[in-house]
MDTraj code that builds the backbone (N, CA, C; nanometers):
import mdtraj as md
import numpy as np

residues = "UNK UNK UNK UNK UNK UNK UNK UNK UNK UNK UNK UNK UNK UNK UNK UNK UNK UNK UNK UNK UNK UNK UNK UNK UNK UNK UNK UNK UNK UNK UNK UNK UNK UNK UNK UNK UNK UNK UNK UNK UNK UNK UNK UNK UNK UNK UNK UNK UNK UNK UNK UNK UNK UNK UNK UNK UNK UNK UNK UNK UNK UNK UNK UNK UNK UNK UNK UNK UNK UNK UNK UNK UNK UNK UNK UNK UNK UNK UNK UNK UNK UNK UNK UNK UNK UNK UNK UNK".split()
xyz = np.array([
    [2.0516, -1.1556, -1.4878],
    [1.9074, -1.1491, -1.4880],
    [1.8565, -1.2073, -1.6202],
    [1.7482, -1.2946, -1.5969],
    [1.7097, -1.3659, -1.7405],
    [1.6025, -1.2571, -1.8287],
    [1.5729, -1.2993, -1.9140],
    [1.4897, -1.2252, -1.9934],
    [1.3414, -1.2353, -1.9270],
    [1.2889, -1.3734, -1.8183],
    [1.1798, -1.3382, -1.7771],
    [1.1643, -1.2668, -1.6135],
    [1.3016, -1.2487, -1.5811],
    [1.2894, -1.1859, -1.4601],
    [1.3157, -1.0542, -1.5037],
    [1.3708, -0.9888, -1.6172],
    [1.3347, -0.8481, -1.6770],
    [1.1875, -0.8052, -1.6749],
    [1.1158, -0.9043, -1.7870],
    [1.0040, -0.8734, -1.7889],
    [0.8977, -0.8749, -1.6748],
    [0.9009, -0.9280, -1.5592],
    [0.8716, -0.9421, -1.4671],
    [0.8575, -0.8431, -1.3699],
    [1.0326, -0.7798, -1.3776],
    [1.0391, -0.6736, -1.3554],
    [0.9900, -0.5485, -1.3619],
    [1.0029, -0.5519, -1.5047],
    [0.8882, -0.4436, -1.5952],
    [0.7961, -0.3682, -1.5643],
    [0.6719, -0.5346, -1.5829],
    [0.5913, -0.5609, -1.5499],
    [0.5295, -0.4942, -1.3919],
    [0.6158, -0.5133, -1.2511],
    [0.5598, -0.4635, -1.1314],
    [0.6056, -0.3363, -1.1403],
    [0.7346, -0.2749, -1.2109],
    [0.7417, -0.0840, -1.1802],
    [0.6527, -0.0633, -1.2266],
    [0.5883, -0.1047, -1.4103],
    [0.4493, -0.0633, -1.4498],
    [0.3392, 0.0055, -1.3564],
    [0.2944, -0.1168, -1.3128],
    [0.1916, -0.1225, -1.2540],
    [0.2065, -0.0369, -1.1134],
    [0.3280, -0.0517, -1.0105],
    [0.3494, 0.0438, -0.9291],
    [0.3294, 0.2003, -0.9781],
    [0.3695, 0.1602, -1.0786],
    [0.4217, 0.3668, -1.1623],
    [0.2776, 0.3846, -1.1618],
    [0.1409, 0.3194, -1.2169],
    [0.0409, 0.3719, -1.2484],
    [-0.0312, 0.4024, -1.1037],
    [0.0015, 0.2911, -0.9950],
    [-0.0519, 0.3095, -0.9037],
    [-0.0541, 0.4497, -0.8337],
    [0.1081, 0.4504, -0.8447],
    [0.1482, 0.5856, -0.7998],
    [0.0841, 0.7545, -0.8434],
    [0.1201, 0.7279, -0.9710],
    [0.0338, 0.7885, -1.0688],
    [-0.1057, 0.8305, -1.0118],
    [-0.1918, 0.7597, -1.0048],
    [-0.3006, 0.7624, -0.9946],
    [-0.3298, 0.8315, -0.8584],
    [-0.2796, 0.7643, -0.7592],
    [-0.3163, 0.8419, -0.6144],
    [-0.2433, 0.9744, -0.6395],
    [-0.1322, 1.0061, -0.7000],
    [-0.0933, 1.1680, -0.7091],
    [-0.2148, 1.2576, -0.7499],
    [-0.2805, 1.1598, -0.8454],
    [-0.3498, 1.3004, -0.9485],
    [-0.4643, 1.2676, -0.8865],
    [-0.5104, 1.1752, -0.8540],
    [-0.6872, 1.1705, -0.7714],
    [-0.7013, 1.1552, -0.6101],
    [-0.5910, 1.1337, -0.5801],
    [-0.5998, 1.0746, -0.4323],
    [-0.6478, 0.9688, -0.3981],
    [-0.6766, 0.8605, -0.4990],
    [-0.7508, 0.7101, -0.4575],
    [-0.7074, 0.6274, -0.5651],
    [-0.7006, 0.4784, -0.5920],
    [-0.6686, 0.4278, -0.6671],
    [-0.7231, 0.2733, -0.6410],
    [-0.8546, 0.2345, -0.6959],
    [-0.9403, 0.1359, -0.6517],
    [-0.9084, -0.0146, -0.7564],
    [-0.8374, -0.1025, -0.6726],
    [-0.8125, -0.2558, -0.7926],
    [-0.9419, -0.3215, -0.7447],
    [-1.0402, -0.3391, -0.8302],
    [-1.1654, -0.4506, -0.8133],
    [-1.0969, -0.5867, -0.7148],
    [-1.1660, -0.6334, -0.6516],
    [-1.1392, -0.7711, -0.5529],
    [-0.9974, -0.7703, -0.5128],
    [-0.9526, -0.6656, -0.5058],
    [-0.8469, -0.6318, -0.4116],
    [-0.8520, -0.5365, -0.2879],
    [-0.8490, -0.4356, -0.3433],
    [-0.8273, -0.3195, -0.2654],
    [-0.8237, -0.1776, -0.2770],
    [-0.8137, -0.1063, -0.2290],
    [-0.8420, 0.0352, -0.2358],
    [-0.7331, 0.0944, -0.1619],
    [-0.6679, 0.2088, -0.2296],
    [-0.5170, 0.2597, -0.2094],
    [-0.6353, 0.4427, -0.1826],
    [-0.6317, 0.5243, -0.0673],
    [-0.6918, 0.6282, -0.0780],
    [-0.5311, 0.7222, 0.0461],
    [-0.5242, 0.8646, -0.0042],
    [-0.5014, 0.9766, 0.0667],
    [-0.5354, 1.0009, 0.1844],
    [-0.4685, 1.0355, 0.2588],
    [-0.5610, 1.1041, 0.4108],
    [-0.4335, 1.2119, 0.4797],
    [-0.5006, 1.3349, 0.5144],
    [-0.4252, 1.4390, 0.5620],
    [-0.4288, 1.4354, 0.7074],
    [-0.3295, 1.4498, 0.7582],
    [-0.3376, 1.4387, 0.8803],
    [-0.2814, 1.5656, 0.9251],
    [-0.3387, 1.5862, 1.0589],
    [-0.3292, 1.7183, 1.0953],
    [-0.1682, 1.6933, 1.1825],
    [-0.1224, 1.9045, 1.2282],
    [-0.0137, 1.8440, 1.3252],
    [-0.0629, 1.8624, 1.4445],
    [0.0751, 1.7831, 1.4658],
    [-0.0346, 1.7425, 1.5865],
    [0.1729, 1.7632, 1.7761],
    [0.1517, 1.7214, 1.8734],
    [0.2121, 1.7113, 1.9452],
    [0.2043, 1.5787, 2.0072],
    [0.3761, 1.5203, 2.0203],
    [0.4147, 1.3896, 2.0241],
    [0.5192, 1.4127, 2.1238],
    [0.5521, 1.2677, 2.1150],
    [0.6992, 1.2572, 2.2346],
    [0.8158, 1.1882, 2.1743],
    [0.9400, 1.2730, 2.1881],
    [1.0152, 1.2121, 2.1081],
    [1.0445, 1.0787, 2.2468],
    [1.0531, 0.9321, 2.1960],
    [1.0741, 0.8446, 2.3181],
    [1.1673, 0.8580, 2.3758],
    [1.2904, 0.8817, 2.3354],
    [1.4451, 0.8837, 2.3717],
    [1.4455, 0.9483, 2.4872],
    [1.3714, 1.1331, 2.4777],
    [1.3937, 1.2077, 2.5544],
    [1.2802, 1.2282, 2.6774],
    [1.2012, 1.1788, 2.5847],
    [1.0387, 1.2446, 2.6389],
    [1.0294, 1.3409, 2.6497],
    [1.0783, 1.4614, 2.5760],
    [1.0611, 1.6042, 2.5583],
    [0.9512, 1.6091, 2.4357],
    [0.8297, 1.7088, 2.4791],
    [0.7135, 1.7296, 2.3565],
    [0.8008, 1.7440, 2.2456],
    [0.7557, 1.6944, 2.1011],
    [0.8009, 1.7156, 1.9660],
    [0.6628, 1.7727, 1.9027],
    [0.6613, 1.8616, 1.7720],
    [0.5503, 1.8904, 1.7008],
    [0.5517, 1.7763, 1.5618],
    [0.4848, 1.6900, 1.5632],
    [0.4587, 1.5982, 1.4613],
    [0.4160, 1.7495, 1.3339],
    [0.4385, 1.7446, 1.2626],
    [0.4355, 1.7941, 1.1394],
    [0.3181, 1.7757, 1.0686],
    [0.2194, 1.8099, 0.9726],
    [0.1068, 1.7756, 0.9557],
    [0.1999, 1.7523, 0.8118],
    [0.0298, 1.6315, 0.7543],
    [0.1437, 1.5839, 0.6050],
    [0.0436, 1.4741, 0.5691],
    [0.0533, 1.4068, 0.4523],
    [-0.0488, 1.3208, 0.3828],
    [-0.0007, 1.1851, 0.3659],
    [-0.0919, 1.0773, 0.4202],
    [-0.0111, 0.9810, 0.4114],
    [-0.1238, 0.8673, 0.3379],
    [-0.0480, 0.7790, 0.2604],
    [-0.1313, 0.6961, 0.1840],
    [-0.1760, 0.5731, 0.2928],
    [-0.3023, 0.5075, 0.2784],
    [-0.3813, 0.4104, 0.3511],
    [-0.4348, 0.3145, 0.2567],
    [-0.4299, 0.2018, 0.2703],
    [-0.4502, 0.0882, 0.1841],
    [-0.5873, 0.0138, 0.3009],
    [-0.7007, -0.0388, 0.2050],
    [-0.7865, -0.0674, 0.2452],
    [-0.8439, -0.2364, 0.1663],
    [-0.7701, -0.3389, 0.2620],
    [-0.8186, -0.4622, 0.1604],
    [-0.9480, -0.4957, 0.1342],
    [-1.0342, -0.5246, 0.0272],
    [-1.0963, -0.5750, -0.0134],
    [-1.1887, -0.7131, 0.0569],
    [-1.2640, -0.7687, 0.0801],
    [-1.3305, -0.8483, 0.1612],
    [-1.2974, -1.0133, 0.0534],
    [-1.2685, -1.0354, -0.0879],
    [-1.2165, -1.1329, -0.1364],
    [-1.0970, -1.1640, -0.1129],
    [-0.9898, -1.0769, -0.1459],
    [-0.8241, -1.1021, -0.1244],
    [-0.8312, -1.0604, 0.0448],
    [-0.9073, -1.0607, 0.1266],
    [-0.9104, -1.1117, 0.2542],
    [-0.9391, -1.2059, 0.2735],
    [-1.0528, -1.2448, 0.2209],
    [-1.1044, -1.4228, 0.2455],
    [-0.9508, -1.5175, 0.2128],
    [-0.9057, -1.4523, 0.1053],
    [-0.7896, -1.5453, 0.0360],
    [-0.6529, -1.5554, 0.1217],
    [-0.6645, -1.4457, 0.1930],
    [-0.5186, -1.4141, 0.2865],
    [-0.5539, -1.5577, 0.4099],
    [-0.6376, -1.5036, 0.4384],
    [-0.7383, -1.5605, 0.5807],
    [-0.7195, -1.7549, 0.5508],
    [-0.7425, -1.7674, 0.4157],
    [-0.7135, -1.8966, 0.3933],
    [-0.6232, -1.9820, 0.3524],
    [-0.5253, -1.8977, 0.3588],
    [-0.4198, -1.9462, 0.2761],
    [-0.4172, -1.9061, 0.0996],
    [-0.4936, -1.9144, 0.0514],
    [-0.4834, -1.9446, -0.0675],
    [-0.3848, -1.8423, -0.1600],
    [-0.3460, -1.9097, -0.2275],
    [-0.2281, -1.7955, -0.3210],
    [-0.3062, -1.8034, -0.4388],
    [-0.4366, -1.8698, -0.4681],
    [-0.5058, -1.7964, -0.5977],
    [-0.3990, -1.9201, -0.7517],
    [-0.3081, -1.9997, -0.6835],
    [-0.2128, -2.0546, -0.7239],
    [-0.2253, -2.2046, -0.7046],
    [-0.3325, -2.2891, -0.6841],
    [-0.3620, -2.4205, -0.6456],
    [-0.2745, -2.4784, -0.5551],
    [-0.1895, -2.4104, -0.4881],
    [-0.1160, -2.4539, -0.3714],
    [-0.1368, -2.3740, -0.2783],
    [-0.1375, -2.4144, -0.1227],
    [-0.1031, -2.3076, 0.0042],
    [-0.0042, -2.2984, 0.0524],
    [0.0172, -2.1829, 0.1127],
    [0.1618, -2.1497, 0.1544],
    [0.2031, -2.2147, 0.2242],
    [0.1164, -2.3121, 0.2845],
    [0.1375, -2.4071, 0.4513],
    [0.2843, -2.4785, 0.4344],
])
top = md.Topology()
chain = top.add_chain()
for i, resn in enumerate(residues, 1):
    res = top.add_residue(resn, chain, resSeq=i)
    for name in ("N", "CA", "C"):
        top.add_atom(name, md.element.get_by_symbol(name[0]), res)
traj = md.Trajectory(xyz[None], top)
């Protein structure tokens, strides 16, 4: 591993760790012209396991939801990598 794929490295646990971070202790975690990382509890609930098709009780439990942004949508939508090239 070179010294800039360390730092690189680094660099995304960083930013994951804070992300993480952040939705633990507030439940939301908002990047400007990106996106929005928010909590949601879900109740339990009754399911089917497919295999058997015998009722299962889904478990109630909190699961994180990511909500893109209407810019880094335009950008997905167009290709653009924000990088003067497209992925095409």
């Amino acid at each position: 591993m070179t010294r800039v794929e360390l730092t690189n490295n680094i660099a995304k646990a960083t930013i994951l760790d804070c992300i993480k971070h952040g939705i633990v202790k507030d439940g939301k975690v908002t990047i400007r012209g990106f996106g929005r990382f928010i909590t949601r509890d879900k109740i339990e609930r009754t399911g089917r396991n497919p295999k058997t098709g015998e009722p299962a009780v889904i478990t109630a439990r909190r699961v994180v939801k990511f909500k893109a942004y209407d810019p880094f949508k335009n950008q997905v939508n167009q290709g653009d990598t924000g990088y003067g090239r497209s992925n095409g």
